[in-house]
N, C-alpha and C positions, 0 to 999 in steps of 0.2 A: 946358980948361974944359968943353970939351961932350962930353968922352971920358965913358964907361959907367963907373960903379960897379965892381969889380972883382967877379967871380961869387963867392960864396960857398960856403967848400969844403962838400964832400959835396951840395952842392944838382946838380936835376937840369934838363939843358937841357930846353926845350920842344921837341917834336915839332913838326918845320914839315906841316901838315896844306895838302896842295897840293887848291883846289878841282879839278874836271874840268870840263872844258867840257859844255855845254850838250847833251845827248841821248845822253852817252857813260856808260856803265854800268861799275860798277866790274868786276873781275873776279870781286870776293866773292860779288856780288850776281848775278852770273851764273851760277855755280858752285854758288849754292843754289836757285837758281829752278830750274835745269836738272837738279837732283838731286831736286827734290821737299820737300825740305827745310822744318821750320818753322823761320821767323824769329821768333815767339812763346816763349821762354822756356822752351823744350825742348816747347811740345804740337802734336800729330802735324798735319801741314801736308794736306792733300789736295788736290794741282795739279787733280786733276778739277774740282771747282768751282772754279779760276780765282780762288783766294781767298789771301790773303794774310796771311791770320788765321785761327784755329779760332774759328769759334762768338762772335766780342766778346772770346777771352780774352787780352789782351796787346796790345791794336793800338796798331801805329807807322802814323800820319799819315804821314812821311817817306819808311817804307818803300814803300805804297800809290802815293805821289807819284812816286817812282822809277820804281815799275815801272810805271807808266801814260806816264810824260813822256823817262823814263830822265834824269831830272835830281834828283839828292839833294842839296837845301843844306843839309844838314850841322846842321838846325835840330831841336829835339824840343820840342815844349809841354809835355812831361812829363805831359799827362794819359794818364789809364789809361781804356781803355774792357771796360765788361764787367765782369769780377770774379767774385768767387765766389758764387752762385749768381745771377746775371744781377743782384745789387744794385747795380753799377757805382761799387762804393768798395768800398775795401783793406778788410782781415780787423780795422783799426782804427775801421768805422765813416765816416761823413760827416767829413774834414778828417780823420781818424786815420791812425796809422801802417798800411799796406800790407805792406810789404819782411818777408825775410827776417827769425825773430826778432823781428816785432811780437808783445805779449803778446794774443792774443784773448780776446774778451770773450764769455760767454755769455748763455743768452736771459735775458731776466728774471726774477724769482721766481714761482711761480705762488702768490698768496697764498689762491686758495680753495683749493687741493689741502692745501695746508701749515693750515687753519684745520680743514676735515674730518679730516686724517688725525689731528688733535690730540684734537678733540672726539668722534670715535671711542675713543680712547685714555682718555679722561676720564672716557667713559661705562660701557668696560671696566672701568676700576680702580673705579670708585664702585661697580658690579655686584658685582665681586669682594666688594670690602670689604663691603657688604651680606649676598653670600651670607657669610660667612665669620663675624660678627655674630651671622646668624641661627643658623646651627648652632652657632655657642659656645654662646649664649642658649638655647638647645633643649636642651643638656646639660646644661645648669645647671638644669633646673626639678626639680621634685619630686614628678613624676606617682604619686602617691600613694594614692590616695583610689577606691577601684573602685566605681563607682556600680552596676555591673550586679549585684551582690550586693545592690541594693534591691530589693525586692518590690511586688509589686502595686502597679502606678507609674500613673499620670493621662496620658493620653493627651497627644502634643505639641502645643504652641500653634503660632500664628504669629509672636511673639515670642521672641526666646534670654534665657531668663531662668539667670540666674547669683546664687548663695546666697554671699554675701562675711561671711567673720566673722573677729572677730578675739580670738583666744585669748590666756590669761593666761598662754603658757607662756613659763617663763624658761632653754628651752634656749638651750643658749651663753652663758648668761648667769653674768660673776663674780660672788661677794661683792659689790666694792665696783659693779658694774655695776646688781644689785639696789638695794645703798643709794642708789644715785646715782638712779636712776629710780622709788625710792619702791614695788616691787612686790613686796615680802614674801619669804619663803623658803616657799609653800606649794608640795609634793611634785605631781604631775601639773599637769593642764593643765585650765581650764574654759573654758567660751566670756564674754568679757568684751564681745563686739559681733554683730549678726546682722544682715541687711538684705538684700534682695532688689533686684537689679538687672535690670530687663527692658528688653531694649534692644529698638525696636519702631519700624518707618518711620512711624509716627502721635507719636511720641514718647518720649523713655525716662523712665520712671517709676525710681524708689529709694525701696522701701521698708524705713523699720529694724522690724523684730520685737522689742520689749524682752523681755531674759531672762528677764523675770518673767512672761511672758504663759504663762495659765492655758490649757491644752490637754491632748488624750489621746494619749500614748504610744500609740501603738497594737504588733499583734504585730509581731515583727523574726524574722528570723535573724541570729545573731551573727554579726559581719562576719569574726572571728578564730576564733570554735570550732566555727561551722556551727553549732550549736545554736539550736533554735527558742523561740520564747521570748512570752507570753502579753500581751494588752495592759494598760498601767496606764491607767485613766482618773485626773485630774486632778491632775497635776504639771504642774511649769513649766518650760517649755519649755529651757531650759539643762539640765536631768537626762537629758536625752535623749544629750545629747552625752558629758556624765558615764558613763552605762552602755555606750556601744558607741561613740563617737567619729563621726566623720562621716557615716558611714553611715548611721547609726540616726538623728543629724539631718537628713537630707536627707527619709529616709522618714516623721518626724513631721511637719516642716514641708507635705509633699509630702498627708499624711492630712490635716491642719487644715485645708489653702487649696484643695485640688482643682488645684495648678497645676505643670506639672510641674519642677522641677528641672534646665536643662542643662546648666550647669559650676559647678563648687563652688572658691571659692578662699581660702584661710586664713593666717593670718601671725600671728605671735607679737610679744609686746612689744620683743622685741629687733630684729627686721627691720623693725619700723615707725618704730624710732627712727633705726636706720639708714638707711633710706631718703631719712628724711625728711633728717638732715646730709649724705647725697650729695649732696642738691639745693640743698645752702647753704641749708636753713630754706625753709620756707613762707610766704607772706602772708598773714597772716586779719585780718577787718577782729572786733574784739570788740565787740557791743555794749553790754555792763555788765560791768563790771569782777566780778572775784570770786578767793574764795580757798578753799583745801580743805587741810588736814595731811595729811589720809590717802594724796591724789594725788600731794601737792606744788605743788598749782595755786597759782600768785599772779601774776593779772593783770589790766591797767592797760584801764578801758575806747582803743578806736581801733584804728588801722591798726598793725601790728607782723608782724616776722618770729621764726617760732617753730624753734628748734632740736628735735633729736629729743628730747632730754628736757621741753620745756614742751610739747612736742606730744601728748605719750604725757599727762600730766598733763590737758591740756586735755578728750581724751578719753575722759577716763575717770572724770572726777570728777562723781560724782552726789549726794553729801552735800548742797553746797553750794547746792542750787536745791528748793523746794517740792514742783516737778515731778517728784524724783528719775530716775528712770531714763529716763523719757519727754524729761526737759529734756537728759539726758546722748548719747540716741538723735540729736538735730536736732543736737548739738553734732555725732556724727560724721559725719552727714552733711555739713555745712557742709566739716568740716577734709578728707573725704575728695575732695570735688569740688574745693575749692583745692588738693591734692595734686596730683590726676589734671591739671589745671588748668598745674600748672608742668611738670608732666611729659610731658608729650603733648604739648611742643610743639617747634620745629625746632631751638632753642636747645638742647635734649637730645638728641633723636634724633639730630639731624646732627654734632653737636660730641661725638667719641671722649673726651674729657676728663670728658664730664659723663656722657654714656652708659653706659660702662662699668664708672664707680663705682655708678651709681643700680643697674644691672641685678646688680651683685656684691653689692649691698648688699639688693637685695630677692630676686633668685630662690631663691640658698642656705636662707633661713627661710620664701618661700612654697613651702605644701604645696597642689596642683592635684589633679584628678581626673584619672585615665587616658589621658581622651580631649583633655584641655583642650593646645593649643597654643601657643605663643608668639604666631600669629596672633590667637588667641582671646584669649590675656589683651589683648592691645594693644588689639583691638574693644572687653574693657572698659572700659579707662581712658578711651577715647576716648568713651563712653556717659556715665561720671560726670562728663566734661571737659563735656560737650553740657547736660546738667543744670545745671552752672556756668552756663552760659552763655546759659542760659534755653528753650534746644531740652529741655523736658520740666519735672518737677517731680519732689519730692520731699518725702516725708510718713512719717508712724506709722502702723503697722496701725491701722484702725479701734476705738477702746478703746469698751467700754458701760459700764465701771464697773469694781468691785472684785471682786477674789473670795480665797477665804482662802488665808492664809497671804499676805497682804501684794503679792499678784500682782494681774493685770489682765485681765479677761476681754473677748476679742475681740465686735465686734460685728460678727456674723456675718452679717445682710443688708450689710448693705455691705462684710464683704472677700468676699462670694461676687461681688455688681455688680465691684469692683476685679478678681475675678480673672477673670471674662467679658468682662472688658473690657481684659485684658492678652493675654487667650489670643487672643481675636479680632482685636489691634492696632489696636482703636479708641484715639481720646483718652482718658486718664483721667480723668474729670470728680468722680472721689468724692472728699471731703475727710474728713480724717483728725477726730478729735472733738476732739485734745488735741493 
């Protein structure tokens, strides 16, 4: 009844582990004291300090008690003293694994390093993509227009005044592209808009020039044959463009107003219609409704978005108003600062979707002057944007009246105050008569 269990095959006896009596030293422990030996987990023991441990790395309690008492009870608390780099717990941390084959953990993330090295990165590619942008955009223009082939030019202002027109030409334009936008099949090109833009830290003025206005041609040299060539007094100020193109307008406008000219920028009906469907239409508020056949204008007075085709209509119809061309002038004003208005803003610039259309859609048809920049045009828009928005004003040359052939003759005190007062960047305070 009280016989043992019978041993179970392949199991292994126990080691009878005989204590020692009290003050007697094993031979182990003798044989390594007397060698010098560490008892620490293979690290180098130095008997000269009378130590029993390297440095806290590996200490045995028991061992220590040994060789002080020379009595070993065979006892271990299994704590570890020391550790790797004096943190006194295993390579697993507080309570973690220690031994042989624990997985170590390392330090923690550094999350500003990792937020900097990002937004460095960020900053690069936006940089990139910008310069990369600007140089497409800079290839794209159509530095065309060589103003130093003007003559006898008006000293510079304090103001960067820029001569913005917009011509009837129907390059690139199909058949049904004409029918469709109502602009006729006529051979060349004439100026269908003209207006002065003087961007000025007092404020930016936009003045339109109607093509009917009554001025003297003065003498030119032809921009294409070198030929010199006599002045015409009183024609109207579109003929000038007609006989020598840019050129020869820059330097009448430049003789009537005494002011001088710094960038010249032009666009055909076909780029403006374009542009304006890059931008998914424009928002003009209308305020009287109106209709024209000849534009194709038919619209509803209120708030509306205009496609490139009611856009190009809206601007250009002058039948339809009393005012004729004077009424047609305020019209481009209005559309071109709502233009500049959606375009200048982050929604475009920042966003490759909308940017790239707008800029493909406008630089190919605008024709710039030599000097004019991608920087410079952008200072434009951002001038007729400032007008919008009530940073300045916008007016008609000053009219006195009529004069023949159905034109309009400048009143000449007041655009000489207008233009003394644009050269010097004072406020404009002169008001237009019409």
């Amino acid at each position: 009844m009280n016989e043992w269990p019978e041993q179970p095959e392949g199991a292994r006896p126990m080691r009878h582990v005989q204590r020692r009596p009290q003050g007697q030293q094993s031979p182990q422990y003798r044989q390594g004291y007397e060698q010098g030996q560490a008892y620490d987990q293979g690290q180098g023991y130095d008997p000269g300090q009378g130590q029993g441990y390297d440095q806290g790395q590996g200490y045995n309690p028991n061992f220590t008690q040994a060789r002080a008492t020379g009595y070993d009870s065979g006892y271990s608390s299994g704590q570890v003293y020391g550790g790797p780099q004096g943190g006194g717990h295993g390579s697993g941390g507080p309570g973690g694994p220690s031994g042989p084959g624990a997985r170590p953990t390392g330090p923690a993330p550094d999350w500003r390093k990792r937020i900097k090295i990002g937004s460095i990165v960020l900053v690069v590619g936006v940089l990139a993509w910008g310069v990369g942008t600007y140089a497409w955009a800079s290839s794209q223009m159509r530095n065309e227009v060589d103003l130093s082939k003007v003559i006898e030019r008006p000293a510079e202002g304090d103001c960067t005044t820029y001569l913005i027109v917009g011509s009837d030409s129907r390059e690139g334009m199909t058949a049904e592209d004409k029918k469709k936008l109502h602009t006729g099949s006529a051979e060349g090109k004439r100026t269908d808009s003209m207006m002065i833009l003087a961007a000025c830290s007092s404020g930016n003025t936009m003045v339109s020039l109607p093509r009917d206005s009554w001025v003297t041609i003065p003498n030119f040299v032809g921009s294409e044959s070198g030929k010199a060539y006599p002045a015409r007094g009183g024609s109207k100020l579109n003929a000038a463009y007609a006989m020598d193109g840019p050129e020869l307008l820059v330097r009448t406008v430049e003789f009537n107003t005494g002011l001088r000219i710094d960038h010249y920028a032009e666009i055909g009906f076909a780029g403006f219609a374009n542009i304006v469907d890059a931008l998914g239409g424009v928002e003009l508020n209308i305020d009287k409704g109106f209709k024209d056949k000849k534009s194709g204008a038919d619209f509803q007075a209120g708030k509306q978005t205009l496609n490139g085709e009611q856009a190009l209509a809206f601007v250009r119809t002058r039948y339809a108003f009393a005012e004729s061309d004077l009424a047609r002038t305020k019209n481009q004003q209005k559309f071109l600062s709502a233009l500049a208005n959606q375009a200048a803003t982050p929604g475009t610039i920042l966003n490759p979707f909308a940017l790239y259309p707008t800029l493909g859609a406008g630089l190919d048809t605008l024709i710039v002057d030599k000097d004019m920049s991608l920087w410079d045009l952008g200072q434009m828009f951002f001038a007729m944007k400032g007008i919008s928005g009530g940073d300045g004003k916008s007016m008609n040359m000053p009219i006195a009246g009529s004069a023949p052939q159905g034109s309009l003759k400048w009143d000449m005190p007041k655009v000489k105050q207008l233009v003394e007062q644009i050269k010097n960047d004072e406020k404009v305070t002169v008001e237009s008569n019409r």
